[in-house]
Structure formats: C-alpha cells, structure tokens
Rosetta silent file (secondary structure, phi, psi, omega in degrees, C-alpha in Angstrom):
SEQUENCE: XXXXXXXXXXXXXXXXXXXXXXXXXXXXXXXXXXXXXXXXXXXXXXXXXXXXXXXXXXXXXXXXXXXXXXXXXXXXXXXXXXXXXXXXXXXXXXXXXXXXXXXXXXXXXXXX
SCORE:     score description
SCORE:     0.000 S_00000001
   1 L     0.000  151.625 -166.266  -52.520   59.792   36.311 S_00000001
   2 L  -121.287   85.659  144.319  -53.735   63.602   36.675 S_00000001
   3 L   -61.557  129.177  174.211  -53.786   65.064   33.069 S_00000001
   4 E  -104.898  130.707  162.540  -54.108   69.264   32.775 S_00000001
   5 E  -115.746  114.857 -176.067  -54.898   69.619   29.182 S_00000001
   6 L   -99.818 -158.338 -166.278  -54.940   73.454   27.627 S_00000001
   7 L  -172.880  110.685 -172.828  -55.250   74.491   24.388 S_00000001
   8 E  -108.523  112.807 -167.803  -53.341   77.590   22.489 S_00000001
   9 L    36.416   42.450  166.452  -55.560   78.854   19.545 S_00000001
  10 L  -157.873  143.792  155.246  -58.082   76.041   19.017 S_00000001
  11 L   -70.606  132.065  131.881  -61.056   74.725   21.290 S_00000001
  12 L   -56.472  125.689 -158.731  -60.998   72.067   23.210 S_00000001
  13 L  -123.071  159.713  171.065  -63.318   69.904   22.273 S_00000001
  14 H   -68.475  -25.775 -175.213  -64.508   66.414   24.393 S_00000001
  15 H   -50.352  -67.620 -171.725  -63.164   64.098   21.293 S_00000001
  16 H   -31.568  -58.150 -170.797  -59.755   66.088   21.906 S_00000001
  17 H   -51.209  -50.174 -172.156  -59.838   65.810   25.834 S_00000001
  18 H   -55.675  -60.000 -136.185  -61.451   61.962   25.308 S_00000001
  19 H  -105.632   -2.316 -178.315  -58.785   61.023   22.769 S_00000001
  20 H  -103.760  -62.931 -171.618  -55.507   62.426   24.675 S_00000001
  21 H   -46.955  -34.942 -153.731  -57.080   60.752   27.978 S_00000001
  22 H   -94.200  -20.652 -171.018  -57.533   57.718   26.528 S_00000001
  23 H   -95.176  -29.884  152.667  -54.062   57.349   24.603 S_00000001
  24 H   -44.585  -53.537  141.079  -52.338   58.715   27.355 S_00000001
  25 L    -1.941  -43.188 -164.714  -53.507   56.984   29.588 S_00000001
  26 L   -81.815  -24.538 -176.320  -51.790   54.219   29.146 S_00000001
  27 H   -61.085  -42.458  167.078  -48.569   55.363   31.248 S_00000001
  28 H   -18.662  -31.559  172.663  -50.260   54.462   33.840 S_00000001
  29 H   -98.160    5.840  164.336  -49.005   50.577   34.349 S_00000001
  30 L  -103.635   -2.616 -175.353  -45.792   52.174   34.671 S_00000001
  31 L  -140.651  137.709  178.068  -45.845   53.893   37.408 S_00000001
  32 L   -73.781  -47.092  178.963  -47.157   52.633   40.937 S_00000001
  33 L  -103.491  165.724 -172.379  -47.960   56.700   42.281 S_00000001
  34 L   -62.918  138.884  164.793  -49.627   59.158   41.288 S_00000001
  35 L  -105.137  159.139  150.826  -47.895   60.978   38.122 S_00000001
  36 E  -143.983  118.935  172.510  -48.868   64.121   36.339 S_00000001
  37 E   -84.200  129.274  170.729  -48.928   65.017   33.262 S_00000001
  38 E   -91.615  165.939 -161.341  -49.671   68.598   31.579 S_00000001
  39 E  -144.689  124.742  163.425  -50.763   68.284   27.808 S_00000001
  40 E  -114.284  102.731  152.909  -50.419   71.645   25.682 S_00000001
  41 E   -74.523  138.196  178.077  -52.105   71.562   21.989 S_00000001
  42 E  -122.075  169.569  169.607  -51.124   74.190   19.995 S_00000001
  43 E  -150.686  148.750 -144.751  -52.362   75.457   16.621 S_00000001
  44 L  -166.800   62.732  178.385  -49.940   77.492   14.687 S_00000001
  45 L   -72.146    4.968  179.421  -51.473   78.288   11.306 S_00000001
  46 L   -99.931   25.504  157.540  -48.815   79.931    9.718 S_00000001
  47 L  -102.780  167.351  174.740  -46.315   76.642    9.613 S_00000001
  48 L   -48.247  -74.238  179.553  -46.682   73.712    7.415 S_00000001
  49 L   -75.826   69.757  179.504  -47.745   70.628   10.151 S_00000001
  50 L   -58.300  -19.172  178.739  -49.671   73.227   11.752 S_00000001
  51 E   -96.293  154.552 -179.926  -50.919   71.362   15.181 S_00000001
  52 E  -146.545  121.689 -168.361  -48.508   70.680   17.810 S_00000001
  53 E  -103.165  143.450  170.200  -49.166   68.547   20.911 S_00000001
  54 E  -123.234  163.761 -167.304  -46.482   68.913   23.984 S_00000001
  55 L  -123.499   45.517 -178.476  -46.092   66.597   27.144 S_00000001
  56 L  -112.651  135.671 -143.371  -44.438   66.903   30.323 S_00000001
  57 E  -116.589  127.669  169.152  -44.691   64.362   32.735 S_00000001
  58 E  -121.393  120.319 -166.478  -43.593   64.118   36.228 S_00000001
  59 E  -113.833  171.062  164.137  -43.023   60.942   37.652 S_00000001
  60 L   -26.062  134.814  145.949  -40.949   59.763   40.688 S_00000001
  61 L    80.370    9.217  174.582  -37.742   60.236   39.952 S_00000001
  62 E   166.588  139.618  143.264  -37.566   61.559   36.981 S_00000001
  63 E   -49.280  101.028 -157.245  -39.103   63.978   34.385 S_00000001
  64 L  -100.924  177.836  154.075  -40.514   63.114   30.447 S_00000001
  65 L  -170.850  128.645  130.827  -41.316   65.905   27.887 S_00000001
  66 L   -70.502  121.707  152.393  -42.491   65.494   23.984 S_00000001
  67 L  -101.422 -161.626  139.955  -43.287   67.087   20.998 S_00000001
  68 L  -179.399  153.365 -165.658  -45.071   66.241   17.944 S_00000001
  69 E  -143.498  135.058  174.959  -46.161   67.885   15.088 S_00000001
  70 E  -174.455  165.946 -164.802  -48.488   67.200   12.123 S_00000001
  71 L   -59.153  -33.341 -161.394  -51.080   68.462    9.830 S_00000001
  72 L   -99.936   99.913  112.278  -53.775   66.345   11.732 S_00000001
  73 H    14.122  -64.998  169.243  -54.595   67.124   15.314 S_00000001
  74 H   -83.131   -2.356  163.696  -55.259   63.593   16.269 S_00000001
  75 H   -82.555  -38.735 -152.023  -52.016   62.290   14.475 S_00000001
  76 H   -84.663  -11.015  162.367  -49.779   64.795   16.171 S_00000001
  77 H   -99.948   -6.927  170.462  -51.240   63.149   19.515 S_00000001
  78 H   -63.087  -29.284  178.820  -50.900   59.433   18.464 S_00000001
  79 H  -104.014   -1.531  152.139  -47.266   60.406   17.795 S_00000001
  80 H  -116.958   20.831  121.033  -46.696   61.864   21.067 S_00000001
  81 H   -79.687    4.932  119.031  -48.240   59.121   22.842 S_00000001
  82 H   -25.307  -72.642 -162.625  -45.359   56.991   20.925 S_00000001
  83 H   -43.411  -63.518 -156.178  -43.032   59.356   21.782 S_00000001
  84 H   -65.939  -70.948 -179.167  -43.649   59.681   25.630 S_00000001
  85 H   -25.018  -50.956 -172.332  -44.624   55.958   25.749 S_00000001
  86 H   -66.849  -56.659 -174.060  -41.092   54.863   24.255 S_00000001
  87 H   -48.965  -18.370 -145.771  -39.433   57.444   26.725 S_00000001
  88 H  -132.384  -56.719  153.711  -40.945   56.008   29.836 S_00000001
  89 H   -16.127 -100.492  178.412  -41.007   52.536   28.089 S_00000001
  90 H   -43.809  -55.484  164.042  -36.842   52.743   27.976 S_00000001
  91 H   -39.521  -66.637  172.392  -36.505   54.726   31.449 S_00000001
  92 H   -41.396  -15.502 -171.206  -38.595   51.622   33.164 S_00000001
  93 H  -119.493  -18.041  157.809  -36.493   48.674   31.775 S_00000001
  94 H   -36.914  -47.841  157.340  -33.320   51.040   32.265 S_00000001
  95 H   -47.875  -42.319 -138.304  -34.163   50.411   35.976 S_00000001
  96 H  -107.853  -35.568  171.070  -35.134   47.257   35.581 S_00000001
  97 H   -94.114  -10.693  163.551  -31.520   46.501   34.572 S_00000001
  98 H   -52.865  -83.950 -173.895  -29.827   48.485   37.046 S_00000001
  99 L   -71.140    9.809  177.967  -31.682   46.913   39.638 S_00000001
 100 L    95.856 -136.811  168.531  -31.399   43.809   38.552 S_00000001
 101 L  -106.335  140.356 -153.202  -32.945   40.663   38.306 S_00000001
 102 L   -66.111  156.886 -172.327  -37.035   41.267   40.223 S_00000001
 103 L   -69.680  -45.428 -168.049  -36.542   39.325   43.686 S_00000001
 104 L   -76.115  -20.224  144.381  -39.192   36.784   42.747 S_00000001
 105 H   -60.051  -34.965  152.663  -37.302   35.353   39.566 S_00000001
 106 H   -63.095   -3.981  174.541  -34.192   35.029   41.776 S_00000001
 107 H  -112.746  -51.113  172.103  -36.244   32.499   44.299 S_00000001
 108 H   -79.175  -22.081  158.684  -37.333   30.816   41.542 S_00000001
 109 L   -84.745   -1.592  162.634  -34.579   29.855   39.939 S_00000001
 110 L   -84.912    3.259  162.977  -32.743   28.978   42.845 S_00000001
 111 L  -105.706   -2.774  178.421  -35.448   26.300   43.728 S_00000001
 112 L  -104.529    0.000    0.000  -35.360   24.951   40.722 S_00000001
C-alpha cells in the first residue's frame, strides 16, 4: 500500500508517520494490488476534539474515505483505522457473497 501522509497545522513527526503506517497498514491483506491511500491530519485549535485524521483510499474497484476526530492525535487515528478497516472489512465480504461460494470450498464439498 502507498501511503501520502500531509499534515495541516502541526508537524509531522516520525511517531505520527510510524504510527499511521503501522495501523494502516493493515489493509493490506485485503487487497491483492497495489492500493493508495492519502492520509490528511489536521489540527484545528479552535474546536473542541481538536485533531482530525482523514482517509481516502483507492482500491480496485472502488473508493473508501474516513474521518475521525478527537482530542488526542493518536486516538483520532486508531479510530480511523476502525473506521476504514470496517469499511473495506464489509466491502470485501460484500463480494465475497456476491460472488459466491470461493471455487476451492465448492470442490471440496463435492468430494466429500
């Protein structure tokens, strides 16, 4: 997966980069080609939950995008790698019922 990660009125720091890469990351076993995601952190001190991480991911066939927002920097990206996860999560088994039952579970139960 090819993350661009910015930043809108806070440094980027390596934890940040490190700690989005690594939770992020994870989409990866979902998708066979390369995807890419951009990653925007924002900082926005005059609201309450001032940091705000955004997502948007483009995979075959389809398009994700996230927010989250919280007081915490590294919460608001734990809860948009939830979000995005779930989204991608539910597209993939959406397929997965569409298309049916996988080829190789259909051979085996007909040998058995």
């Amino acid at each position: 997966m090819q993350l661009h990660i910015s930043g809108q009125h806070l440094d980027l720091t390596e934890a940040i980069k490190n700690h989005v890469t690594e939770k992020l990351g994870r989409l990866d076993h979902y998708f066979d080609r390369v995807i890419v995601g951009r990653v925007v952190l924002k900082y926005l001190g005059h609201e309450k939950l001032s940091n705000v991480a955004e997502i948007s991911v483009s995979a075959p066939g389809h398009d994700f995008h996230a927010e989250a927002r919280a007081a915490d920097m590294y919460v608001a990206i734990d809860q948009l790698a939830e979000k995005i996860d779930g989204q991608v999560r539910q597209y993939k088994e959406k397929l997965q019922r569409h298309r049916g039952a996988p080829v190789a579970a259909v051979l085996a139960s007909e040998t058995e």
